[in-house]
C-alpha positions as CSV (number, residue, x, y, z in Angstrom):
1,X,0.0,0.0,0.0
2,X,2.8,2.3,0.9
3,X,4.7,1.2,-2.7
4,X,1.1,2.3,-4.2
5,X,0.2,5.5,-2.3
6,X,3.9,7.3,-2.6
7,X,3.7,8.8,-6.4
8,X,-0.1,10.4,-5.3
9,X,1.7,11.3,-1.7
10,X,4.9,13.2,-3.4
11,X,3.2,14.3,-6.7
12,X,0.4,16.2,-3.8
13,X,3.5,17.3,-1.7
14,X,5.1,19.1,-5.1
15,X,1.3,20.7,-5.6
16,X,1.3,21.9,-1.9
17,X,4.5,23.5,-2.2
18,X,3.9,24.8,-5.1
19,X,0.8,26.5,-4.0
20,X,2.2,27.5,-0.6
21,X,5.6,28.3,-1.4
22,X,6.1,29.2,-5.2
23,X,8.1,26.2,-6.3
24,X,8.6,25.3,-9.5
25,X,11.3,22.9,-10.1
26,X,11.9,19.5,-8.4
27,X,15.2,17.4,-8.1
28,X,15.7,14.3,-7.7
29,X,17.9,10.9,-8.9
30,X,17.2,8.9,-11.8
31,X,15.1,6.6,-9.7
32,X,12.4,9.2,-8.6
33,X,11.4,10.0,-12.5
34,X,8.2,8.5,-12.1
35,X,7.4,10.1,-8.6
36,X,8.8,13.2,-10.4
37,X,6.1,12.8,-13.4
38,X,3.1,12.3,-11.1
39,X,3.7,15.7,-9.5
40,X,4.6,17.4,-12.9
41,X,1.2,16.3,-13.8
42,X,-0.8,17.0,-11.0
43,X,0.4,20.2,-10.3
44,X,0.1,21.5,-14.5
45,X,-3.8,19.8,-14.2
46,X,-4.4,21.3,-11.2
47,X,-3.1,25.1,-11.5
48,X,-2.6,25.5,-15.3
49,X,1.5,26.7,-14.3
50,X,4.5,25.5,-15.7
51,X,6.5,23.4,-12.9
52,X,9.6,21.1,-13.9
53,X,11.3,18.0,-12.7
54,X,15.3,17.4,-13.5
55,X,16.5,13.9,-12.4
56,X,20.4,13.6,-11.7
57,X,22.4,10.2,-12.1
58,X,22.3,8.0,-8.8
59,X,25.6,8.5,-6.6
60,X,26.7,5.0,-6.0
61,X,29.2,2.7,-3.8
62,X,31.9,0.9,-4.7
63,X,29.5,-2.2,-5.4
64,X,26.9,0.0,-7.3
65,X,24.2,-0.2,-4.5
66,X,22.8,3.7,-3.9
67,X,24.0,5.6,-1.5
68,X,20.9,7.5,0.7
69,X,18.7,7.4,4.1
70,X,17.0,4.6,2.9
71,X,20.0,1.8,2.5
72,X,21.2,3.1,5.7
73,X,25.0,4.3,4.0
74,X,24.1,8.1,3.4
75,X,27.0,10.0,3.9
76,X,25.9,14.2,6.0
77,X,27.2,17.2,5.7
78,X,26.3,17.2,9.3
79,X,29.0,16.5,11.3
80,X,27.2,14.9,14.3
81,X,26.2,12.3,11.5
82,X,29.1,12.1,9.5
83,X,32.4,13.5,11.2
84,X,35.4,15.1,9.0
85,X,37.6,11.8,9.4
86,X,34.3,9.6,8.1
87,X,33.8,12.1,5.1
88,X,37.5,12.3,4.6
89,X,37.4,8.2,4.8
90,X,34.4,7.7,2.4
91,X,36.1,9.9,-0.7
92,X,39.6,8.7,0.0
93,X,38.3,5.2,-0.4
94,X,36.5,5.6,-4.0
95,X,37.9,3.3,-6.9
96,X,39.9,4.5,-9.8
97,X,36.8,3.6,-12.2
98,X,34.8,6.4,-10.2
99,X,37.5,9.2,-9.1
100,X,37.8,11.1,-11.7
101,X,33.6,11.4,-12.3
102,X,33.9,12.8,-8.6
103,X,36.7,15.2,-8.5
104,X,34.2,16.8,-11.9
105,X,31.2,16.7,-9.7
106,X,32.3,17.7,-5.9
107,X,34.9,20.2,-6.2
108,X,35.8,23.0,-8.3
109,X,38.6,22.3,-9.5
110,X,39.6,23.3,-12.9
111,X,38.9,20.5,-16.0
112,X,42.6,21.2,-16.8
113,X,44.2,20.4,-13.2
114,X,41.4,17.5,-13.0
115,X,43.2,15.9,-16.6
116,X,46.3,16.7,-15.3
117,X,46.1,14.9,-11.5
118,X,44.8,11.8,-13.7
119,X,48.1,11.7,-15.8
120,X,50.1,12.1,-12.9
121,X,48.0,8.9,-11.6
122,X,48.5,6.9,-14.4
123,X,52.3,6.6,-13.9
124,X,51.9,6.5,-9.9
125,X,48.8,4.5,-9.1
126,X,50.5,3.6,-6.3
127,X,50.1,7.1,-4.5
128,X,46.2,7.4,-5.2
129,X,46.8,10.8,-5.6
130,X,43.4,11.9,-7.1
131,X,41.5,9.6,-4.5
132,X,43.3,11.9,-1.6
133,X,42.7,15.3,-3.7
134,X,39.0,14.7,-4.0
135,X,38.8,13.6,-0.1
136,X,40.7,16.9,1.1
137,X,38.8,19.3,-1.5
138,X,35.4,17.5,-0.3
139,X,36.2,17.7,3.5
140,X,37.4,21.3,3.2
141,X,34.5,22.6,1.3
142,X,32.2,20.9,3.6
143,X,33.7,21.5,7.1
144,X,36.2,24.5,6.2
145,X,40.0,23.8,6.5
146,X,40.0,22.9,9.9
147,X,37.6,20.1,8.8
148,X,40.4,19.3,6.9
149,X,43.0,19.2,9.1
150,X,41.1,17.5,11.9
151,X,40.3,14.6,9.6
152,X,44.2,14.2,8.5
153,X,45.1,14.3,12.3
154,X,43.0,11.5,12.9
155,X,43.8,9.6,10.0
156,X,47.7,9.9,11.1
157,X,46.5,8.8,15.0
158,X,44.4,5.6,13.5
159,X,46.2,4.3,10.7
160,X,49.8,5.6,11.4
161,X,49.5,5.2,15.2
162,X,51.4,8.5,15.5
163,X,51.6,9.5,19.3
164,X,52.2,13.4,18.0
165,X,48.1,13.4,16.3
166,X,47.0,12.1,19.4
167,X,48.5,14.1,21.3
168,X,46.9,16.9,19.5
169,X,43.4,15.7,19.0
170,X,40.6,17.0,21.1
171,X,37.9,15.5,23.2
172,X,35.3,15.6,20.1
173,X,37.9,13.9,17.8
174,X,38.4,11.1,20.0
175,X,34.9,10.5,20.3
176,X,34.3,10.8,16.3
177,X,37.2,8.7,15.7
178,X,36.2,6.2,18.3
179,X,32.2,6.4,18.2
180,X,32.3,2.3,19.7
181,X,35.5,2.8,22.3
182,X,34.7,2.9,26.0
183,X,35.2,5.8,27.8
184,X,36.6,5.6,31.4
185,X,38.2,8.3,33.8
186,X,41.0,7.2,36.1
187,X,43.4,8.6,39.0
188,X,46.8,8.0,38.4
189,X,48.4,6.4,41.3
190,X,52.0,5.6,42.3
191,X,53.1,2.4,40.9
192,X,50.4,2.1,38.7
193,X,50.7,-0.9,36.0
194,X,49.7,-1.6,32.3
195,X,47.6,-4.7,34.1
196,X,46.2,-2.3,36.7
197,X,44.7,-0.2,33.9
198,X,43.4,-2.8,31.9
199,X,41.6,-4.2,34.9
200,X,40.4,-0.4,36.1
201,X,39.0,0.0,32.5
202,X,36.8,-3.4,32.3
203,X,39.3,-4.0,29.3
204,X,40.2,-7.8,29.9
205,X,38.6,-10.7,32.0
206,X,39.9,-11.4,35.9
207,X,42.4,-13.8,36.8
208,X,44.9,-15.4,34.4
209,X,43.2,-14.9,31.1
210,X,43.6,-11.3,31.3
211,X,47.2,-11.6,32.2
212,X,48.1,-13.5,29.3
213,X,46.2,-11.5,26.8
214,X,48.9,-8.7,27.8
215,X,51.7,-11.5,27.8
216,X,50.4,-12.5,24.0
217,X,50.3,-9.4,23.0
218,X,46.9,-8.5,22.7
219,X,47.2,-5.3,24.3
220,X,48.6,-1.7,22.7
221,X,48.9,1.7,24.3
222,X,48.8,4.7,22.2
223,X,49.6,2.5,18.9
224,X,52.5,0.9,20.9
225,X,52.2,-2.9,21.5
226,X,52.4,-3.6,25.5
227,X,53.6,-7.3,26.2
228,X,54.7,-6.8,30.1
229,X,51.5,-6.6,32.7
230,X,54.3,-5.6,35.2
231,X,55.2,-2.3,33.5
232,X,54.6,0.9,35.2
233,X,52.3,3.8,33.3
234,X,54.8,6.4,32.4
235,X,53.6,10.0,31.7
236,X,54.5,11.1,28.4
237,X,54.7,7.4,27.0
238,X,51.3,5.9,28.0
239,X,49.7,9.1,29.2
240,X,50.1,11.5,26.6
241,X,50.2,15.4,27.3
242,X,46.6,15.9,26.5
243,X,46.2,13.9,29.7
244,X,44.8,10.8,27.4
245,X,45.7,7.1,26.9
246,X,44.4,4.8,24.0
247,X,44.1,1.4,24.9
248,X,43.3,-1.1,22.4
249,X,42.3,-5.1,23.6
250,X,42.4,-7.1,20.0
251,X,42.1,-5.5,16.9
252,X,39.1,-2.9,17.7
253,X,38.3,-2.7,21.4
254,X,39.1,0.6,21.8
255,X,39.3,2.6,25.2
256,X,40.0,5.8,25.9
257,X,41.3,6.8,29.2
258,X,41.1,10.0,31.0
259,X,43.4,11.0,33.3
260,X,42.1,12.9,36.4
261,X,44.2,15.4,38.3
262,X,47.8,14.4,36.9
């Protein structure tokens, strides 16, 4: 019934705004011609007025399935929805078959420079130069340079495990970058131990399981792999100066740690 009712549904919503609000002209993707149609026709039966519809090609992923609310993979502007890093992440990700199609349609960069960063790619594929273009002119046009430069920092932190990014992230940017991780706040005490924080956290199980997931080397602090429960927290190695610590358990249990009154 919904399937049935939503042409008559949109096609009356174009009428209402056109009536109430002066428009004219309704945009859509290729897939919404026919909802498109039904309100062209209503509203020219109903008023006499000349309305239009314009349909754009369908922005697709990597696998060709549409990207929007409805598959659940939209990719905001807002940031609460889709942070810097995430945008940053989405464009820097798109296959050589697609790249160039989005550096025409999401920046403004010049046909010329756009022909030019694809010759460049041709002889270093390796470098995915125009993949990292079109996610930094995106990110910057959407969230302003600082967008930009908080979306590089936290690349560097997660995928280069550079102590220097996370040092310099803030509060929000651990939380984008980490929307799963735990977050726990902690007094440093004297003599404190990688085991003692791991237990403090609710990071690994009681007892000798959660001493030999350190010993195996299933623990890392601040991108640096811990193998020695027995080894006492060090400020400036596993508390950085932001007054933060970045435990990882496995490969994604991420915790961030707050340091109280250091």
């Amino acid at each position: 019934l919904a399937e049935f009712l939503y042409p008559a549904l949109q096609a009356y919503d174009f009428l209402h705004l056109h009536r109430h609000h002066g428009c004219r002209i309704q945009l859509g993707g290729h897939d919404q011609m026919g909802n498109i149609m039904s309100g062209y026709e209503l509203v020219t039966k109903m008023t006499g007025a000349d309305v239009f519809g314009i349909t754009v090609p369908l922005i697709t992923n990597t696998t060709g399935d549409k990207l929007g609310k409805t598959a659940g993979n939209a990719v905001w502007l807002n940031r609460d929805k889709t942070s810097p890093f995430e945008l940053y992440q989405f464009f820097v990700r798109q296959q050589d078959n697609v790249v160039e199609k989005y550096l025409k349609l999401f920046t403004f960069l010049p046909l010329e420079e756009i022909a030019h960063i694809m010759e460049m790619h041709a002889k270093e594929p390796e470098k995915w130069g125009p993949q990292k273009r079109l996610a930094a002119e995106v990110t910057k046009l959407v969230h302003g340079r600082e967008g930009l430069e908080s979306a590089k920092r936290c690349t560097k932190a997660l995928y280069y495990s550079s102590v220097e990014a996370l040092e310099e992230m803030t509060d929000q940017e651990l939380q984008e970058l980490f929307r799963q991780a735990t977050s726990a706040e902690l007094m440093l005490e004297p003599g404190m131990t990688v085991l003692d924080l791991c237990r403090k956290a609710n990071a690994i199980p009681d007892g000798p399981s959660g001493y030999r997931k350190i010993t195996d080397g299933g623990v890392s602090i601040n991108g640096n792999r811990v193998t020695n429960p027995e080894t006492v927290l060090i400020v400036g190695q596993h508390i950085l100066k932001n007054g933060v610590s970045l435990l990882r358990v496995g490969k994604k249990n991420y915790y961030i740690i707050k340091w109280l009154l250091l």
